[in-house]
C-alpha positions in Angstrom: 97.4 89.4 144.0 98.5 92.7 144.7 100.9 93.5 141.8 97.9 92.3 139.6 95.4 95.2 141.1 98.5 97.8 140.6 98.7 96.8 136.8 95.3 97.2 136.2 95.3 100.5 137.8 98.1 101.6 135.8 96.4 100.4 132.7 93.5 101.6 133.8 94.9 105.0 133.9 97.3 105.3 130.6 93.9 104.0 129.1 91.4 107.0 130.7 94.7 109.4 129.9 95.2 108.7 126.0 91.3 108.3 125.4 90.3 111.4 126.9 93.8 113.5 125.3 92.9 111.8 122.1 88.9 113.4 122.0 90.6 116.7 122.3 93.6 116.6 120.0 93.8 113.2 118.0 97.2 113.7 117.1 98.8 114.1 120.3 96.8 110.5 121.4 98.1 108.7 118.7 101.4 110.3 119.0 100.9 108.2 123.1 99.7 105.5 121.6 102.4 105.1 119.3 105.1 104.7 122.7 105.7 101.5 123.5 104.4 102.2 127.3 102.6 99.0 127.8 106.2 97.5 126.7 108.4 99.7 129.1 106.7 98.8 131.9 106.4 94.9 131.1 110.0 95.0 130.8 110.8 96.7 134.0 108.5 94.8 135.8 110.0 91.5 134.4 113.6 93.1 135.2 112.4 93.8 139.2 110.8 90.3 139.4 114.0 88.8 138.2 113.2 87.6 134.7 116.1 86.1 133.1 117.5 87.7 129.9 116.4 85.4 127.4 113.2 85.4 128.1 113.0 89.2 128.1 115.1 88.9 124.6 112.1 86.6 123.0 109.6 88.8 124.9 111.1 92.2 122.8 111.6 90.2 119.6 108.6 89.0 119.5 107.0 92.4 120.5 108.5 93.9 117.7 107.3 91.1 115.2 103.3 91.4 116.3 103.2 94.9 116.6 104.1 94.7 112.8 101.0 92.8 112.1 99.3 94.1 114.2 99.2 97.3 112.0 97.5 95.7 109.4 94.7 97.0 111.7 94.5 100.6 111.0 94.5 100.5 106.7 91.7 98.0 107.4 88.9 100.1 109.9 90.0 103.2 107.8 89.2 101.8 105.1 85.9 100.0 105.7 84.6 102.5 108.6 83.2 104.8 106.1 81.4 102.2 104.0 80.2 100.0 106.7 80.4 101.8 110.0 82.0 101.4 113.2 81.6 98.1 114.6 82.2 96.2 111.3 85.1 97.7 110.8 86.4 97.5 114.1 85.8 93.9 114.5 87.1 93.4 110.9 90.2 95.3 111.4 90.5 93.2 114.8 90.0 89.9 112.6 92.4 90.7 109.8 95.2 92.0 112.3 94.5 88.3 115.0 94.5 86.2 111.5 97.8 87.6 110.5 98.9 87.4 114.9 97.9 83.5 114.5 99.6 82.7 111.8 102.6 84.0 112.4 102.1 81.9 115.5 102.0 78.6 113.5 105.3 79.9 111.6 107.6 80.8 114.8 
């Protein structure tokens, strides 16, 4: 139960971090975004609790693969944000990027 309170504070924390750098200089949040944190420490926390290799192999391909689709995102709220204002776009954007996510789950 512990380790899970210690994640969330971590998260917690990148979170408050890249939000707060990214109201003052945009760039240099999405530049923080754009590192795979979230992924480095999944991976050395799977490595420490004695994952085996495999299973951090599928884990990193299929990282790879939804973090493709999952940029289908962006062109999307970008796009409508201006026409239709935050929240459509955001949950459009969100709805476009999990169709593609679920999908590609029915394909793998």
């Amino acid at each position: 139960m512990i380790d899970i309170l210690i994640k969330s504070v971590v998260g917690g924390i990148i979170i408050g971090i890249v939000s707060t750098l990214a109201q003052k200089n945009p760039t240099a949040g999405a530049f923080i975004m754009g590192i795979p944190i979230v992924s480095f420490i999944t991976l050395t926390i799977m490595y420490y609790s004695g994952v085996d290799y495999e299973t951090m192999r599928v884990f990193s391909f299929e990282t790879c693969f939804f973090v493709v689709l999952s940029l289908s995102f962006f062109p999307v709220y970008v796009w409508l944000f201006p026409l239709l204002g935050f929240w459509f776009s955001l949950l459009s954007g969100a709805t476009v990027a999990g169709s593609l996510m679920f999908l590609a789950t029915k394909l793998l």
